[in-house]
C-alpha positions as CSV (number, residue, x, y, z in Angstrom):
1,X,-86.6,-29.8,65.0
2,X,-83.9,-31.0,67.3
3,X,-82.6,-34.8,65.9
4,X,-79.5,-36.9,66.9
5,X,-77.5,-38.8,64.8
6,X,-75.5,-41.6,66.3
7,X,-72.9,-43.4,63.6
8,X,-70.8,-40.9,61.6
9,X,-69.4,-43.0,59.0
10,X,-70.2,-42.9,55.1
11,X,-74.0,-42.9,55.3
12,X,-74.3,-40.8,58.7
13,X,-71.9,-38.2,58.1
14,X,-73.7,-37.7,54.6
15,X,-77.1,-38.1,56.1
16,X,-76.6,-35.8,58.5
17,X,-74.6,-33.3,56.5
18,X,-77.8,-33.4,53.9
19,X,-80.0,-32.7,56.9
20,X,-78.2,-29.4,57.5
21,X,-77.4,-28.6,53.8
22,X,-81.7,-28.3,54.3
23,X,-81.9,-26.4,57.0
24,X,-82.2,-28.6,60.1
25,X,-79.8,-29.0,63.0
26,X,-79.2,-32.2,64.3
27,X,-76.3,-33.6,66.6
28,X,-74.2,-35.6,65.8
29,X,-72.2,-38.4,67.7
30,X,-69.5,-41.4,67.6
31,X,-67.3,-43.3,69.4
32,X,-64.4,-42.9,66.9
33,X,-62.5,-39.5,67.6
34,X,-61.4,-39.5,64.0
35,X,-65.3,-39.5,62.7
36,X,-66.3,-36.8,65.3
37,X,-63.5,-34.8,64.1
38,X,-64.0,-35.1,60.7
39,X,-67.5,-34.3,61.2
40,X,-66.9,-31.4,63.5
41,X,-64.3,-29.9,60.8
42,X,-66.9,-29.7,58.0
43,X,-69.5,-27.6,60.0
44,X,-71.2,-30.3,62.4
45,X,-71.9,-30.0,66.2
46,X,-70.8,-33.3,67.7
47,X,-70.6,-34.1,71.1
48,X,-68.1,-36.5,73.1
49,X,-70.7,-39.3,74.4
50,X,-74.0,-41.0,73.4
51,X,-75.5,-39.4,77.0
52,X,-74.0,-36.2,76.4
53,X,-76.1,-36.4,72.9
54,X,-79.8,-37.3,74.9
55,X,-79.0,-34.2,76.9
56,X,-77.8,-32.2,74.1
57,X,-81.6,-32.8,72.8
58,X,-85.2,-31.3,73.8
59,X,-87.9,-33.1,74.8
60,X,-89.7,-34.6,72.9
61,X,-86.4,-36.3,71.7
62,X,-85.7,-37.8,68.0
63,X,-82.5,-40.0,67.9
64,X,-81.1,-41.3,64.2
65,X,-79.3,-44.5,64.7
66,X,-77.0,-44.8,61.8
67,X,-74.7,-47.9,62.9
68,X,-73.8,-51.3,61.3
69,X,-76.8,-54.0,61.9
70,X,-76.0,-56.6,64.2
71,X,-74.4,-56.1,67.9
72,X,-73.8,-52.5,67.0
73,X,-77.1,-51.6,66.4
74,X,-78.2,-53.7,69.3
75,X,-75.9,-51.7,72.1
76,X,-76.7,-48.3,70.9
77,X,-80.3,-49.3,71.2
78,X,-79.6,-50.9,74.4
79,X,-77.9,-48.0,75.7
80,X,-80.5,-45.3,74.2
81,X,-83.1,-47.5,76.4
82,X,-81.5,-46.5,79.6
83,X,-81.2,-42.6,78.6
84,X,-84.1,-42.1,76.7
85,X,-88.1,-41.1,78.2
86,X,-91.4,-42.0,77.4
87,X,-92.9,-39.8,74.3
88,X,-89.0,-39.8,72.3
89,X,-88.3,-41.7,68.9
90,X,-85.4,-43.9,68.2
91,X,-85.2,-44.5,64.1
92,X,-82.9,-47.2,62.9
93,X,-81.6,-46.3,59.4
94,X,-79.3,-49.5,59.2
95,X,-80.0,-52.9,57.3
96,X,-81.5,-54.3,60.7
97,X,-83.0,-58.1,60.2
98,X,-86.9,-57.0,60.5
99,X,-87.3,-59.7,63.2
100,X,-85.0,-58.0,65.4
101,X,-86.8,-54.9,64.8
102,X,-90.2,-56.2,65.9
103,X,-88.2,-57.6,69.1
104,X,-86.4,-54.5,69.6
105,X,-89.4,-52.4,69.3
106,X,-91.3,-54.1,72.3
107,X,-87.9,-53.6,74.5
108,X,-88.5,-49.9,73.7
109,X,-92.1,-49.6,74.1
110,X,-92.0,-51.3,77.4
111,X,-90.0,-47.6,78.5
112,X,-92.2,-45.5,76.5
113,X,-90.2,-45.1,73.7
114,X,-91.1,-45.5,69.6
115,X,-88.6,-47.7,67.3
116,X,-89.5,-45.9,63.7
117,X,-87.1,-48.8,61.1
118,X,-86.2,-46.5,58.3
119,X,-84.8,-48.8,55.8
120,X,-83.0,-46.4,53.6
121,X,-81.1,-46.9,49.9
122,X,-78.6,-44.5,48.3
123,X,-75.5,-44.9,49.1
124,X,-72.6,-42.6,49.2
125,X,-74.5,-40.9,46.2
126,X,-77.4,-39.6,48.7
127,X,-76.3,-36.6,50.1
128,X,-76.2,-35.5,46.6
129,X,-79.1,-37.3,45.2
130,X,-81.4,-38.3,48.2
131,X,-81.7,-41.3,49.7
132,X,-85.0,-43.6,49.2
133,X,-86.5,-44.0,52.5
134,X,-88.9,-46.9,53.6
135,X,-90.1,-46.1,57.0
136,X,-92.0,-48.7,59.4
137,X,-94.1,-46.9,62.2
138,X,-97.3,-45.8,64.1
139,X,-98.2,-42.3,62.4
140,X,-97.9,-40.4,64.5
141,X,-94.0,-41.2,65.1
142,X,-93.6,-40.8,61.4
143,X,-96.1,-37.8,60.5
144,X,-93.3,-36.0,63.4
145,X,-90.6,-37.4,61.5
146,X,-91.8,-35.9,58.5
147,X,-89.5,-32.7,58.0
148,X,-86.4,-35.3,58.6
149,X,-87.8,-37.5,55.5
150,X,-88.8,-34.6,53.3
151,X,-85.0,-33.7,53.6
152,X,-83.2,-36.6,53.2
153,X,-85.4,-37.8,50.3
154,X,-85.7,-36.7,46.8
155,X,-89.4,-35.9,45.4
156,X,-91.2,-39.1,45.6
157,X,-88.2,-40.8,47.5
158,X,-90.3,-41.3,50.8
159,X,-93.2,-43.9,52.0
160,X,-94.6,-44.8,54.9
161,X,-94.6,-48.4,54.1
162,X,-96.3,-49.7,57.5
163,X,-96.1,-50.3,61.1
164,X,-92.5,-51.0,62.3
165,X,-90.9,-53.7,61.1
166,X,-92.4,-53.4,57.8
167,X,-89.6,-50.8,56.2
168,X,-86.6,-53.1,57.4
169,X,-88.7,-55.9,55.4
170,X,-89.4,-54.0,52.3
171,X,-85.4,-52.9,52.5
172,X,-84.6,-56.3,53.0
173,X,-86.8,-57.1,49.9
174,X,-84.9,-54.2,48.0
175,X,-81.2,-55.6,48.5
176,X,-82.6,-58.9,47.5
177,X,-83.7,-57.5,43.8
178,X,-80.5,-55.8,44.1
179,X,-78.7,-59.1,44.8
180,X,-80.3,-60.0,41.1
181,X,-79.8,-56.7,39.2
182,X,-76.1,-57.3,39.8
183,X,-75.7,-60.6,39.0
184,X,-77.0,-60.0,35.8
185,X,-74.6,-57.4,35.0
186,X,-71.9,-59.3,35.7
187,X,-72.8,-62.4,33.6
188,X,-73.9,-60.3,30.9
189,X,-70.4,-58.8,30.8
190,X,-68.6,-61.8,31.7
191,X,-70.0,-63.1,28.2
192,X,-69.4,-60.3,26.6
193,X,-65.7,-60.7,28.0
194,X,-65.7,-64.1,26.7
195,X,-67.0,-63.0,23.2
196,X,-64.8,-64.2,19.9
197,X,-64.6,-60.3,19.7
198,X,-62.4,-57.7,21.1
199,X,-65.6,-55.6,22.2
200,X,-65.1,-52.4,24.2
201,X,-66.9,-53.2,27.4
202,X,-66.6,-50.0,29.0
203,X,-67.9,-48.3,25.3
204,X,-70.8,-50.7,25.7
205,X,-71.9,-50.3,29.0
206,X,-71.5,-46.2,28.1
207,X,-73.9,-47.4,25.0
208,X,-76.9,-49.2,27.2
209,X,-77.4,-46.3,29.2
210,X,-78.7,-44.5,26.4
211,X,-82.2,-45.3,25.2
212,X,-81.7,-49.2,25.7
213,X,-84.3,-51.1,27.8
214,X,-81.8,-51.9,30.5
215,X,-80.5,-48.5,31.2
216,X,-80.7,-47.9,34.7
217,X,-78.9,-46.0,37.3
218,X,-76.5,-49.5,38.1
219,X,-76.0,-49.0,34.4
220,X,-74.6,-45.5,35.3
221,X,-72.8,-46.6,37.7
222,X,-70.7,-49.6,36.0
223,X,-70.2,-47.2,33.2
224,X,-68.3,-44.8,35.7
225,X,-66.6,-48.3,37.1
226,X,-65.6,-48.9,33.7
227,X,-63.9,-45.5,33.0
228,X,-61.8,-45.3,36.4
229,X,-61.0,-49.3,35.7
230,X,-60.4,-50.5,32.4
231,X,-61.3,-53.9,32.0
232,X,-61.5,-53.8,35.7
233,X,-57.7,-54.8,36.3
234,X,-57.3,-54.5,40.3
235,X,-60.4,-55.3,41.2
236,X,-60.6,-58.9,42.4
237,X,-63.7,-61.2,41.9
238,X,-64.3,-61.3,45.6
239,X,-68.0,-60.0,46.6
240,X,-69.1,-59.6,50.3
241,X,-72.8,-59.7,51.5
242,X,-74.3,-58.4,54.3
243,X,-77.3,-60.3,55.1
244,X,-80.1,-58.9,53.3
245,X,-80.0,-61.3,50.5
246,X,-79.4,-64.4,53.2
247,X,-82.7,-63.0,55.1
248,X,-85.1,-62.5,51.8
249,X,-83.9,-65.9,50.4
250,X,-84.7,-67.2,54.1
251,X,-88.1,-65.2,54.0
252,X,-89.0,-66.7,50.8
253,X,-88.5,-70.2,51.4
254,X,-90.6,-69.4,55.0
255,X,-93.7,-68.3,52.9
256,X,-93.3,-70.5,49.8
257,X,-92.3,-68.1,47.4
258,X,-90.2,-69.1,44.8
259,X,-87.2,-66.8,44.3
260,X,-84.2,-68.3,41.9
261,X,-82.3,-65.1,40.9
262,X,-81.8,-64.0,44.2
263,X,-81.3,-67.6,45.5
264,X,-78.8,-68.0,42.8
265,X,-77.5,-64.2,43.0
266,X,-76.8,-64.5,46.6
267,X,-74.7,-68.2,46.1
268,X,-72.9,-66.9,43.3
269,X,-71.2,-64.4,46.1
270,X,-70.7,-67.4,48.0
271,X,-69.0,-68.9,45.0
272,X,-66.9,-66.1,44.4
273,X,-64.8,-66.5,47.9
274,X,-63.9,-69.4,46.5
275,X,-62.4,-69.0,43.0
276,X,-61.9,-66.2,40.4
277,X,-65.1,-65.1,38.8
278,X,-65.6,-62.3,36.2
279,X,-68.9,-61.4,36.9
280,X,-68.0,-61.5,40.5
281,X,-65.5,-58.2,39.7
282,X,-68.0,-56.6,38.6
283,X,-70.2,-56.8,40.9
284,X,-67.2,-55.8,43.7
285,X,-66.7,-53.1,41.2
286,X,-70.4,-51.7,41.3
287,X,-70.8,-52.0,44.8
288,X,-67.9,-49.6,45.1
289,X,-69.5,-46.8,43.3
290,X,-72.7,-46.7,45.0
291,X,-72.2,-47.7,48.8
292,X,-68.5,-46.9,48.9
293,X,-67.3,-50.4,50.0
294,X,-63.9,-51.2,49.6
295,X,-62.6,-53.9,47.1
296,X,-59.6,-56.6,47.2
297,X,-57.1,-56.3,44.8
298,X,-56.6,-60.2,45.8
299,X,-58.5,-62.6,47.3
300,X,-57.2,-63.8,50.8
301,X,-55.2,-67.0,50.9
């Protein structure tokens, strides 16, 4: 099946690069030259312009918006309205707020056109690994969809979670467990940091993976952060967020659902703009090795 794919950074490039490592054929497109290129030099057919991407595409048409959530997502979708016909599919694979998917969604529909919110986890490791996809949609936009998912996701890494609107909330949801998962880490290792003991932390974390009740793929993952930084020197205690956790804390307090480790998860980034943390380097240093994001070897004055 023909499929665009607008956004060609970390997670579009891979996405994309997975979808043809299966066998499908998308186009690809975005407004930095540098990403096109890039793209276009590993085997990908790109085009110059968002319109000249709806014409590169047959009828009915599937587009994969793979931007940042926010005003980016919300002028591609914009622009996609104008080019787009009745009977296509837009998917938004970004961390969209679900609430601006149900809005967006009626904006579409009024043309015709089907917003499919694939909230979708995995990180730079996906295009190895497969990225878990939680899709919101009518069926029959997501039963058309379905070669796209069954290539992207690993066995069993795919649900059709509800109508649209439902996989940015259960995404949402997911980063806000996350949010805890980390935190925990980090404490746990900032005490054993603290310990009257010159314990090997990177030894340890290698240790839990194995047969321990807390062995888990972020386990893996700090392990691996561990190795390439030894008592994470040059990683600074300064953790961005990027809404997910602000939204499910919001979501919970709107529905009277108490939720303290991701309340407290999500302040304890706050907290670490604001002072040298530990546990806050750790959690930097995690969220470099699964979604890529940069660290500070500083905090900013």
């Amino acid at each position: 099946m023909d499929l665009g794919m607008i956004g060609l950074g970390r997670m579009g490039w891979n996405m994309m690069a997975r979808l043809m490592e299966h066998g499908l054929h998308p186009v690809g497109y975005d407004p930095d030259p540098a990403a096109r290129a890039r793209a276009e030099a590993e085997g990908g057919k790109v085009v110059a312009s968002l319109e000249n991407l709806v014409a590169a595409l047959s009828r009915p048409r599937t587009v994969w918006v793979m931007v940042p959530a926010g005003d980016a997502t919300e002028e591609v979708l914009h622009r996609l309205a104008q080019s787009l016909e009745p009977d296509d599919v837009v998917v938004d694979g970004g961390n969209s707020y679900f609430r601006d998917t149900l809005r967006r969604k009626e904006a579409l529909a009024a043309r015709g056109i089907e917003l499919v919110d694939a909230g979708t986890s995995g990180g730079i490791w996906g295009r190895q690994e497969g990225y878990c996809i939680m899709a919101g949609g009518s069926e029959a936009a997501v039963e058309r969809l379905r070669p796209v998912f069954a290539a992207l996701a690993p066995p069993g890494g795919f649900l059709h979670v509800g109508p649209t609107g439902a996989g940015h909330f259960v995404k949402m949801v997911h980063n806000g467990i996350e949010y805890g998962m980390l935190a925990a880490l980090g404490e746990g290792f900032e005490i054993l940091q603290a310990a009257p003991f010159p314990l090997p932390l990177g030894e340890i974390a290698e240790l839990w993976r194995h047969g321990s009740v807390i062995r888990s793929w972020l386990l893996d993952l700090l392990a691996s952060a561990y190795a390439k930084h030894p008592g994470l020197e040059g990683i600074a205690g300064y953790v961005e967020d990027s809404g997910e956790g602000r939204w499910t804390v919001a979501e919970a307090i709107a529905e009277n659902v108490p939720a303290p480790v991701i309340t407290h998860a999500l302040i304890s980034r706050l907290v670490s703009r604001q002072r040298e943390s530990y546990a806050a380097r750790v959690v930097a240093a995690l969220r470099q090795e699964f979604g890529g994001h940069p660290v500070r070897t500083e905090k900013p004055r």
